[in-house]
C-alpha positions in Angstrom: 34.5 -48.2 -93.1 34.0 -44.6 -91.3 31.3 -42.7 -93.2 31.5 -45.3 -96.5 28.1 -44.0 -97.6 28.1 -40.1 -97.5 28.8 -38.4 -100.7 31.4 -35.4 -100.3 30.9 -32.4 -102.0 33.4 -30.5 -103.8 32.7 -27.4 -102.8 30.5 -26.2 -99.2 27.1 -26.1 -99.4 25.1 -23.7 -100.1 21.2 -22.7 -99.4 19.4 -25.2 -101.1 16.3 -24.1 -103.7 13.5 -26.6 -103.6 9.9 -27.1 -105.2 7.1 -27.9 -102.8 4.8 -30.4 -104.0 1.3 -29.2 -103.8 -0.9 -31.8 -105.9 -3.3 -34.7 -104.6 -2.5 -38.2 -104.4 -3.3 -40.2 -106.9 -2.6 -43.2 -108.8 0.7 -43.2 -111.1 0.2 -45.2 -114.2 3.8 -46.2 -115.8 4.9 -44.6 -119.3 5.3 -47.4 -122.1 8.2 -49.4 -121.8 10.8 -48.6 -124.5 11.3 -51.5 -127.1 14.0 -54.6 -125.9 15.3 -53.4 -123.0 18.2 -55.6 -122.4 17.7 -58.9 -120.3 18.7 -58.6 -117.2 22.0 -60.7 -115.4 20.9 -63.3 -112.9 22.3 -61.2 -110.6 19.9 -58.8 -110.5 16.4 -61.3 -110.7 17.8 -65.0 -109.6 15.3 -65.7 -106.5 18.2 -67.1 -104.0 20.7 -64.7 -102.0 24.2 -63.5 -103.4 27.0 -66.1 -102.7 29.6 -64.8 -101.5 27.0 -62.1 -100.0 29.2 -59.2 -101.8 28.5 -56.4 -104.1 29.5 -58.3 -107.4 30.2 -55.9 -110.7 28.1 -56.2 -114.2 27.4 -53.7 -117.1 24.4 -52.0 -115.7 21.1 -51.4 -116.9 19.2 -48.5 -118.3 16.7 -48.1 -115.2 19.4 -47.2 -112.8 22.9 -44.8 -113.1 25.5 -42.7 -111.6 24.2 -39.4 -110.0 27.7 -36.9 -110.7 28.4 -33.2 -110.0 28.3 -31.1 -113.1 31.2 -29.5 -114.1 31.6 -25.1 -114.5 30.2 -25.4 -118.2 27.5 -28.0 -117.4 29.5 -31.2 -118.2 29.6 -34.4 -115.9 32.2 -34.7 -113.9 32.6 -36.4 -110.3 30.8 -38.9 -109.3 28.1 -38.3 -106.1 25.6 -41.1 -105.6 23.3 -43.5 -107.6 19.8 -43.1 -108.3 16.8 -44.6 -110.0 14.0 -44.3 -112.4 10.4 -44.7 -110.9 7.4 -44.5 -112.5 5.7 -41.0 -112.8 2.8 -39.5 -115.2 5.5 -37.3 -116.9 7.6 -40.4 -117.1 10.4 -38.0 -116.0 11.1 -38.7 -112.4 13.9 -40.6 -110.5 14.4 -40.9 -106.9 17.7 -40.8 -104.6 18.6 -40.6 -100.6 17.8 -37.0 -99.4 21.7 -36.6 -98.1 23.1 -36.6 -101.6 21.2 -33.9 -102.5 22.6 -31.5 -99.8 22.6 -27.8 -101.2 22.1 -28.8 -104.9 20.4 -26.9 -107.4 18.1 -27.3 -110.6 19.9 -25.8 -113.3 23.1 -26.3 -115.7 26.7 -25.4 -115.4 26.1 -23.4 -112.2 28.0 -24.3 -108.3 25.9 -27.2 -106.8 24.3 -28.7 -109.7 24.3 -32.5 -110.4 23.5 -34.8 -113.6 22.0 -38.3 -113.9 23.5 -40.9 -116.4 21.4 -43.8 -116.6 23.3 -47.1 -117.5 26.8 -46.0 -116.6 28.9 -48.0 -117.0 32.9 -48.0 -117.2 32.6 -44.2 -117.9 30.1 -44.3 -120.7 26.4 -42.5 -121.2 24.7 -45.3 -123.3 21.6 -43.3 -122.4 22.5 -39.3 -122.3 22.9 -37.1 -119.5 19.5 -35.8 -118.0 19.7 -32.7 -115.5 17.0 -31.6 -113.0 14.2 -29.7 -113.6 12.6 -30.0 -109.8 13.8 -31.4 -106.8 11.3 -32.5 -104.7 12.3 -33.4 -100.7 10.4 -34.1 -97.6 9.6 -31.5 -95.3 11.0 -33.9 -92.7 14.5 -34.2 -93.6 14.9 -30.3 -94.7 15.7 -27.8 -92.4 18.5 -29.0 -90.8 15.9 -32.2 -89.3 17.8 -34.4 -91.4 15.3 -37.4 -90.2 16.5 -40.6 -91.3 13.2 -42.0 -91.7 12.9 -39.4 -94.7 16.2 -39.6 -96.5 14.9 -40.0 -99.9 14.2 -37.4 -102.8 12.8 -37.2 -105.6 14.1 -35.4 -109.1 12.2 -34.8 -112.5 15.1 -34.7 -115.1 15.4 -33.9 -118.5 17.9 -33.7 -121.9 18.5 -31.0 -123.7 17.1 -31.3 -127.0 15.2 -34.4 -126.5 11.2 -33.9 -126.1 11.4 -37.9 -124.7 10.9 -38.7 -121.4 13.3 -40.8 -119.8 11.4 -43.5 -119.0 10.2 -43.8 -122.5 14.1 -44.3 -123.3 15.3 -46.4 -120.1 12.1 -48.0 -117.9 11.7 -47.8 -114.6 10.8 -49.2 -111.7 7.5 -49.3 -110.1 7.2 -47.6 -106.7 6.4 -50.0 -103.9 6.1 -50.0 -99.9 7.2 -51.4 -97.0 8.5 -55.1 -97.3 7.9 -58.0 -95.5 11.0 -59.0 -93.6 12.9 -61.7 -94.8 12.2 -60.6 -98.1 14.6 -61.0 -101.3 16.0 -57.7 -102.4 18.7 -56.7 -104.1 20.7 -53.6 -103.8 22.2 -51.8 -106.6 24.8 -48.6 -106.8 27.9 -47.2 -108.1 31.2 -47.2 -105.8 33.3 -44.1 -106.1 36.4 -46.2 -107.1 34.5 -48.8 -109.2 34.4 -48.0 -113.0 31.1 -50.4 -112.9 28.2 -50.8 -110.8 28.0 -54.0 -107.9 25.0 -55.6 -106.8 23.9 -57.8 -104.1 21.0 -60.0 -103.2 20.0 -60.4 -99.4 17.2 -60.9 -97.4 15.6 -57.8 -96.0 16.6 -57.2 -92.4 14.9 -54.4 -90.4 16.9 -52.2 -87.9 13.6 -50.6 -86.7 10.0 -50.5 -88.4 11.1 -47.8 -90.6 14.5 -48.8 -91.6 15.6 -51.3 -93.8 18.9 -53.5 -93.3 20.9 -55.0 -96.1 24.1 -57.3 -95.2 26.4 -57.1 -98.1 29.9 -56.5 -98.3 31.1 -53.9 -100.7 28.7 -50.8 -100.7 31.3 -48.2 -99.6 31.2 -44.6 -101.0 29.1 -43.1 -103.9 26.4 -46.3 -103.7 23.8 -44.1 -101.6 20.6 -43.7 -103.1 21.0 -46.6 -105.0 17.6 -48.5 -105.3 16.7 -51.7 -103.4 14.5 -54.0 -105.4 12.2 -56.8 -104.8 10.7 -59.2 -107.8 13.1 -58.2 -110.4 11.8 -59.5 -114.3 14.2 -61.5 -115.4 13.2 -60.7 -119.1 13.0 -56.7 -118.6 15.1 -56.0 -115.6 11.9 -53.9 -113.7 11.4 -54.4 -110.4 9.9 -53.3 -107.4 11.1 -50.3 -105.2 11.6 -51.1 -101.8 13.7 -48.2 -100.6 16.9 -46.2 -102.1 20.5 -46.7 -99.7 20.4 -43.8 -96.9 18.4 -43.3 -94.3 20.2 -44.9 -90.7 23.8 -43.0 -90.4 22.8 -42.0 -94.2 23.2 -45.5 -95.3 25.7 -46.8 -92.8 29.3 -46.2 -91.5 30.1 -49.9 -93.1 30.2 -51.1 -96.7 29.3 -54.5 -95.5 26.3 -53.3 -93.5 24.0 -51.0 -95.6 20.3 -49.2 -94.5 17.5 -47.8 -96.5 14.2 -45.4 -95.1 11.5 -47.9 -95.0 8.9 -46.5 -97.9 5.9 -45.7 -95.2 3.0 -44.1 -95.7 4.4 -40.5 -95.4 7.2 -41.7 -98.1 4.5 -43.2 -100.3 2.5 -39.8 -100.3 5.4 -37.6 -100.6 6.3 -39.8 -103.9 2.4 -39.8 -105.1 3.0 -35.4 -104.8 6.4 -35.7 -107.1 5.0 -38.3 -109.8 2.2 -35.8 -110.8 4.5 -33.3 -112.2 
């Protein structure tokens, strides 16, 4: 399917505003889990590929969600891509693919401006709506470069009228690196015409050292950015982040065939800059 993981925007872009991370590297230490996160469906943690090997729906789970465009007054409204929560000191900070966040902007209710809702599912917000606060992108893929080895970004979020973080309130998933090939991932994200998200385990494939492959059918449109996981807790549902869908033709020109920027050592320190906030 032509194009089956580039988000569209609603409206042209426009210049984009962006924070430059400026902090040191340094270790991230993960904010408390909330109490009794929900168990997490085999499909997301059983430790054999997906069979068929095809995106396959469930309810969702707090750690991941819908990334959507905001409407004129600041409510969500279409959906865009899917994101993740990773861990961060501020416990505030969830990452995407770079190419969903084309032109948008950190505020409310104004042209360009997204919304996260973690645990989407079938239209509802079991967790809130967060906006951004910063979004944090590699010099690499700004600038019209567009590299694909780079397409990820990072967002802090936050609800209005909530002083909690939202990993305090969801999880998330701890921030990992490059995998070994062959390994066990599974690949999570929200199809513009599902009402719930699909998920898929597969051995990781590589298209090049820095670019992940993942072979399963039915990741079309509005799944970029969605996280791909390794070692998934079957009691808590966190896992390991291997890379978010993007990267290669922004995720690939398939829904049966799907990539993901391989988190290198650029990647990791570009994520070490955005969890200090």
């Amino acid at each position: 399917m032509t194009g089956s993981h580039i988000p569209v925007p609603p409206i042209s872009l426009l210049a984009a505003k962006f924070f430059a991370p400026i902090l040191a590297a340094s270790s991230i230490t993960a904010v408390a889990l909330p109490p009794r996160l929900p168990a997490p469906p085999a499909l997301l943690s059983a430790s054999w590929p997906s069979s068929p090997r095809a995106g396959a729906t469930f309810p969702g789970m707090p750690q991941f969600g819908e990334l959507v465009w905001q409407n004129p007054d600041g409510t969500p409204g279409a959906k865009l891509c899917s994101a993740v929560a990773v861990d961060s000191a501020g416990g505030d900070l969830i990452a995407t693919a770079a190419h969903c966040l084309g032109g948008v902007v950190s505020r409310i209710g104004a042209p360009m401006t997204v919304a996260y809702i973690p645990g989407a599912d079938n239209g509802s917000r079991p967790y809130g709506v967060w906006y951004p606060t910063r979004i944090i992108r590699p010099q690499q893929w700004m600038n019209g470069v567009q590299n694909p080895d780079f397409d990820i970004a990072f967002v802090t979020v936050a609800r209005p009228g909530d002083a909690r973080p939202l990993a305090s309130i969801t999880g998330s998933e701890h921030f990992g690196t490059v995998p070994a090939a062959g390994a066990l991932a599974v690949q999570v994200g929200y199809p513009y015409q599902s009402p719930d998200p699909v998920a898929c385990r597969t051995p990781v494939r590589f298209l090049s050292p820095t670019q992940l492959e993942l072979d399963c059918a039915d990741f079309p449109g509005g799944t970029s950015g969605g996280p791909v996981l390794t070692d998934v807790d079957p009691g808590d549902g966190i896992g390991t982040l291997v890379g978010v869908m993007g990267g290669y033709q922004r995720g690939g020109t398939r829904s049966d065939v799907t990539y993901a920027s391989a988190l290198t050592p650029a990647i990791q320190q570009l994520y070490q800059q955005a969890a200090q906030y």
